[in-house]
Structure formats: structure tokens, C-alpha cells
C-alpha positions, 0 to 999 in steps of 0.5 A: 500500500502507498500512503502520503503523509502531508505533517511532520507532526505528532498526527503525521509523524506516529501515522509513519511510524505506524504504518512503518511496521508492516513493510509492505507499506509505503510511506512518503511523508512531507513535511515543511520542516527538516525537524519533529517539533515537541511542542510541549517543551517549546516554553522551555527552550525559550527561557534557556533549556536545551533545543534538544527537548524541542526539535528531534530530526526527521531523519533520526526518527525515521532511522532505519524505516526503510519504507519511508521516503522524507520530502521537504517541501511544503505543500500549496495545492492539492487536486483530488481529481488528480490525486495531486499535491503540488509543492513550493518547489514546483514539484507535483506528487501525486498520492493513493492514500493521502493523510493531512495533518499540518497542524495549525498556525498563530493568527493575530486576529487582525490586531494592529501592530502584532505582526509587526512588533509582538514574540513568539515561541512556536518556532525555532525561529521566534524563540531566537528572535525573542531570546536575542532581543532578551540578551539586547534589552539586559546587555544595554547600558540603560537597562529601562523596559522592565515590563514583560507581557505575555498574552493568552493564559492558555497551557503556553502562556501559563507555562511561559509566565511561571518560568519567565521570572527565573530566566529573567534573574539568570540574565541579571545575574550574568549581565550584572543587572542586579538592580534592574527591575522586571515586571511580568504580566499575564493578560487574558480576554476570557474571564479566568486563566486556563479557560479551557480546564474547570474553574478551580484549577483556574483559581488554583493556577491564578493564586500560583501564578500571583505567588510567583510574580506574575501579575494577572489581567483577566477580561482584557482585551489587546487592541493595538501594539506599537514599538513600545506600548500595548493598548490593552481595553482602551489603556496603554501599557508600556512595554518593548517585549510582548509575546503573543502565545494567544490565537491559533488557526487552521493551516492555510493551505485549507483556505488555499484550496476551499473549493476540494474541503468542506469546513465546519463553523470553525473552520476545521475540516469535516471528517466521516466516523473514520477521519476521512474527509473524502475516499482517499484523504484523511485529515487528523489532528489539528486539522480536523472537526473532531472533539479535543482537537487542537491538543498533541494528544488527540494527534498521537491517537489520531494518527494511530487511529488511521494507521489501523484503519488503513491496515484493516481496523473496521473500528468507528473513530471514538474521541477521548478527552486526554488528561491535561497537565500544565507546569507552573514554575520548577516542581509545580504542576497542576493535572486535570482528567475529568473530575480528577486533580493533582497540583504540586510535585506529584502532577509535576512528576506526571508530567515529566513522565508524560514527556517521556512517553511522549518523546518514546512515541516517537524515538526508540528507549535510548534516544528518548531518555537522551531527549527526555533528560534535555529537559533539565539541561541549561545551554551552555551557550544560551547567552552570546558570550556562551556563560 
């Protein structure tokens, strides 16, 4: 069997892998990317632990998958006619079976100035810019913007604001600012932090997030960013770091070819009881008009999911809401699985197991212990002089 697979994400990466075992199956799998990126670990990266626990290669993955061919390009047009996927490049691959799972991409909800002046940490490239801006604004001379604001108190936000304030003091530390002053601010349109999880673990991680420093702003609404100032709910904020962790979207490729898709209200792609969009396409993960998409989860099961349908399974796809947990500064977690709930070392502890597992989904005993154990590894070189 021959199977194309547009995402080098979880959902396209375990259907690979997967699909893999049984050799008479045929894999190409394209991704726009070079490297698996662990999304869980992006906070991490971007207040100073190693890259390592955040992009694992492609090709190491897929080491010794003989039956599965590694394209890079990214994907522009599909023509289901034709069964035809046409590239950046240029290049046409056509496919028999075809999976999509691109997973999503930021939106600004069309807010002036955040495009242009708003941080990120969904990339490798938004981390770097972010952190050299970071080792710009505590190496000048005058060190004046000590206010930090981070909007969106979903999971990243949330994670990124309790670890923030300890990256922050590391960079007073090596840059000799001991009396610089720093101010975190965690600003959020939805009524409570986490507004997806049951309310009181969003007062729990609120009082958490409050003792560790971090200023939380709650029905706010970001209007406007210049240079130097957020209008936040009619009121300006002065700031020169703002790091935008609100707002995701459908991959654009969807909207690029609206004529081949049907989308539901909002705006994800309708899928059959088995994932499928049409007879010869699947779309998973985040992609997909399915309960709990959006979360890497639900792209694991799904992309197992298909990969047992493909090889035989007549089972209907059933979603399952996964157990969240979040961290909230070194030691802390807050873990929820329906009306279940841990907070402090012992969800802490669940959640770096769970990274292990997440990591072993994906990369054999030794590799993913080597990946898991990045995670308490600074960069030597995380600042420019390599302190």
C-alpha cells in the first residue's frame, strides 16, 4: 500500500511510524520542516533549556524505516481529481492514500501592530528572535523596559509566565543587572486563566501564578501594539517585549484550496466516523472537526487511529478527552482528567513522565531518555558570550 503523509507532526509523524511496521507499506511523508517539533517543551527552550527537548530530526526518527521516503517541501495545492499535491518547489506528487495533518498556525486576529512588533515561541525561529532581543534589552547600558507581557493564559502562556521570572534573574545575574527591575504580566480576554480546564484549577493556577510574580489581567482585551506600548481595553501599557502565545488557526493551505474541503463553523475540516474527509484523504489532528482537537494528544491517537484503519481496523473513530497537565514554575504542576486533580510535585512528576512517553512515541528507549533528560539541561551557550 502507498500512503502520503502531508505533517511532520505528532498526527503525521506516529501515522509513519505506524504504518512503518508492516513493510509492505509505503510511506512518503512531507513535511515543511527538516525537524519533529515537541511542542510541549517549546516554553522551555525559550527561557534557556536545551533545543534538544524541542526539535528531534526527521531523519533520526525515521532511522532505519526503510519504507519511508522524507520530502521537504511544503505543500500549496492539492487536486483530488488528480490525486495531486503540488509543492513550493514546483514539484507535483501525486498520492493513493493521502493523510493531512499540518497542524495549525498563530493568527493575530487582525490586531494592529502584532505582526509587526509582538514574540513568539512556536518556532525555532521566534524563540531566537525573542531570546536575542532578551540578551539586547539586559546587555544595554540603560537597562529601562522592565515590563514583560505575555498574552493568552492558555497551557503556553501559563507555562511561559511561571518560568519567565527565573530566566529573567539568570540574565541579571550574568549581565550584572542586579538592580534592574522586571515586571511580568499575564493578560487574558476570557474571564479566568486556563479557560479551557474547570474553574478551580483556574483559581488554583491564578493564586500560583500571583505567588510567583506574575501579575494577572483577566477580561482584557489587546487592541493595538506599537514599538513600545500595548493598548490593552482602551489603556496603554508600556512595554518593548510582548509575546503573543494567544490565537491559533487552521493551516492555510485549507483556505488555499476551499473549493476540494468542506469546513465546519470553525473552520476545521469535516471528517466521516473514520477521519476521512473524502475516499482517499484523511485529515487528523489539528486539522480536523473532531472533539479535543487542537491538543498533541488527540494527534498521537489520531494518527494511530488511521494507521489501523488503513491496515484493516473496521473500528468507528471514538474521541477521548486526554488528561491535561500544565507546569507552573520548577516542581509545580497542576493535572486535570475529568473530575480528577493533582497540583504540586506529584502532577509535576506526571508530567515529566508524560514527556517521556511522549518523546518514546516517537524515538526508540535510548534516544528518548537522551531527549527526555534535555529537559533539565541549561545551554551552555544560551547567552552570546556562551556563560
Amino acid at each position: 500500500m502507498k500512503i502520503t503523509i502531508v505533517g511532520g507532526g505528532f498526527g503525521g509523524v506516529k501515522a509513519a511510524l505506524e504504518l512503518s511496521k508492516d513493510k509492505t507499506n509505503h510511506i512518503t511523508l512531507i513535511s515543511d520542516k527538516t525537524d519533529f517539533q515537541y511542542y510541549p517543551g517549546l516554553y522551555g527552550t525559550a527561557t534557556g533549556r536545551s533545543h534538544l527537548q524541542s526539535w528531534v530530526p526527521l531523519g533520526e526518527i525515521f532511522a532505519g524505516r526503510d519504507n519511508i521516503l522524507v520530502i521537504i517541501d511544503t505543500i500549496t495545492k492539492i487536486s483530488k481529481s488528480t490525486k495531486s499535491l503540488t509543492g513550493e518547489s514546483g514539484a507535483v506528487y501525486t498520492y493513493t492514500t493521502l493523510i493531512l495533518a499540518l497542524g495549525s498556525v498563530t493568527t493575530y486576529y487582525g490586531i494592529k501592530g502584532l505582526d509587526q512588533y509582538a514574540y513568539g515561541i512556536k518556532s525555532a525561529e521566534e524563540i531566537k528572535r525573542l531570546k536575542r532581543h532578551l540578551f539586547d534589552e539586559f546587555s544595554q547600558a540603560d537597562h529601562s523596559d522592565g515590563n514583560f507581557i505575555i498574552v493568552g493564559a492558555g497551557p503556553t502562556g501559563v507555562e511561559l509566565a511561571s518560568s519567565l521570572g527565573t530566566y529573567l534573574r539568570k540574565l541579571k545575574i550574568h549581565y550584572n543587572k542586579h538592580e534592574a527591575t522586571t515586571h511580568i504580566t499575564l493578560i487574558e480576554a476570557a474571564s479566568r486563566v486556563l479557560p479551557h480546564m474547570s474553574e478551580k484549577t483556574s483559581f488554583i493556577v491564578k493564586q500560583r501564578l500571583q505567588n510567583l510574580g506574575v501579575h494577572v489581567e483577566l477580561n482584557k482585551k489587546v487592541e493595538k501594539q506599537t514599538i513600545d506600548t500595548l493598548i490593552v481595553s482602551g489603556k496603554p501599557m508600556k512595554s518593548q517585549t510582548v509575546i503573543w502565545t494567544s490565537g491559533v488557526a487552521n493551516n492555510p493551505f485549507f483556505d488555499a484550496n476551499a473549493d476540494q474541503f468542506t469546513f465546519s463553523k470553525n473552520h476545521k475540516i469535516i471528517v466521516d466516523e473514520y477521519l476521512r474527509e473524502s475516499e482517499h484523504v484523511y485529515v487528523i489532528g489539528d486539522n480536523a472537526f473532531t472533539p479535543f482537537s487542537g491538543l498533541a494528544q488527540t494527534a498521537l491517537r489520531d494518527g494511530i487511529y488511521v494507521a489501523r484503519h488503513l491496515m484493516g481496523s473496521k473500528k468507528k473513530y471514538v474521541a477521548k478527552m486526554p488528561p491535561v497537565v500544565v507546569p507552573v514554575g520548577e516542581n509545580w504542576a497542576v493535572f486535570e482528567y475529568k473530575k480528577i486533580r493533582f497540583t504540586g510535585v506529584p502532577a509535576s512528576l506526571i508530567r515529566s513522565a508524560a514527556d517521556f512517553v511522549g518523546y518514546s512515541d516517537l524515538l526508540p528507549f535510548g534516544q528518548a531518555l537522551g531527549v527526555w533528560h534535555a529537559q533539565r539541561i541549561y545551554e551552555d551557550d544560551y547567552f552570546p558570550t556562551g556563560k
